[in-house]
C-alpha positions in Angstrom: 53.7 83.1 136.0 55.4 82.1 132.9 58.8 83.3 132.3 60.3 84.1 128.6 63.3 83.5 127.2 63.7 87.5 126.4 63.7 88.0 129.9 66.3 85.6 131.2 68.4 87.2 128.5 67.2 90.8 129.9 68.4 89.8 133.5 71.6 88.2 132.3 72.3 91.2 130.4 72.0 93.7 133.5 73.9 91.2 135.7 77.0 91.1 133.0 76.5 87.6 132.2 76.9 85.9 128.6 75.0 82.9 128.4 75.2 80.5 125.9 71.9 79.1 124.0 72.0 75.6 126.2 72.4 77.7 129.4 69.6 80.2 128.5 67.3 77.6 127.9 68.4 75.7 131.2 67.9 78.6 133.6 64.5 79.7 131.7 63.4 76.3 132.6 64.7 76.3 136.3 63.2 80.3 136.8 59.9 79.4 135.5 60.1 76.3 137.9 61.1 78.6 140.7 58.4 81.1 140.0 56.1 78.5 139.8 56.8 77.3 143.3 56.5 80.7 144.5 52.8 80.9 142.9 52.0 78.3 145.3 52.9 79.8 148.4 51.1 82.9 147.6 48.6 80.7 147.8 48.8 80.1 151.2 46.5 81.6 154.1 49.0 83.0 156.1 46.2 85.2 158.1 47.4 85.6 161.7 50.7 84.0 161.0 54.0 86.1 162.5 56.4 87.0 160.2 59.6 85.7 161.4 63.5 86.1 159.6 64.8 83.1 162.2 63.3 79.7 162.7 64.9 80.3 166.1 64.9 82.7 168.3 68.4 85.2 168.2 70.1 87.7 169.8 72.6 89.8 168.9 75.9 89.1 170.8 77.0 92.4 171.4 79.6 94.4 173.5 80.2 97.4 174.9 83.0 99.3 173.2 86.4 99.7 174.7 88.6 102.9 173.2 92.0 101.4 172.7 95.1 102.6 170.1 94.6 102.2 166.2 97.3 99.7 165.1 99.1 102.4 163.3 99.7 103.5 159.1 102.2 101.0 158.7 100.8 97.7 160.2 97.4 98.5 158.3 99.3 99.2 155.3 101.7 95.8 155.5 99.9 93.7 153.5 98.7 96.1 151.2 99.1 94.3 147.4 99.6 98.8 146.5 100.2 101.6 148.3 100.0 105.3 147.5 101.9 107.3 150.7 99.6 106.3 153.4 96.8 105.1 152.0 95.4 102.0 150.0 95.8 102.0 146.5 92.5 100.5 144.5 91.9 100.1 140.9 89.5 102.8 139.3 85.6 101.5 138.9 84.5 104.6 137.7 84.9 105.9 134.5 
């Protein structure tokens, strides 16, 4: 799988990147080298192989929960950068 220029433009665009010429021409070289790596693990026979997410086996280290107070308005609030009464104050991400 070959990939183009156009579409490492494409992807930078949706991710809110601006490339530059040299940059775009770097990463479509390193992406294509990428996909071609991948092309050749497709290729593999993995028939009768387990899928696995952990060369290792793991368990989750987990506890039972224990009800105890909330640490209050005012120590949750302390380092707050802003503030609006009791509550955090966060910049607007939606227009």
């Amino acid at each position: 799988m070959k990939i183009t220029r156009s579409e490492v433009e494409h992807v930078a665009r949706l991710a809110r990147l601006e490339l530059s010429d040299s940059e775009l021409d770097t990463f479509t070289g390193q992406m294509d080298g990428i996909l071609a790596y991948v092309e050749k693990l497709n290729a593999l026979d993995t028939e009768g192989i387990v899928p696995t997410s952990h060369a290792v086996p793991m368990e989750n280290a987990f506890r039972p929960d224990q009800p105890a107070e909330s640490i209050g308005v005012e120590a949750a609030l302390a380092n707050a950068p802003l503030r609006a009464e009791s509550f955090f104050r966060v910049p607007k991400v939606i227009e």
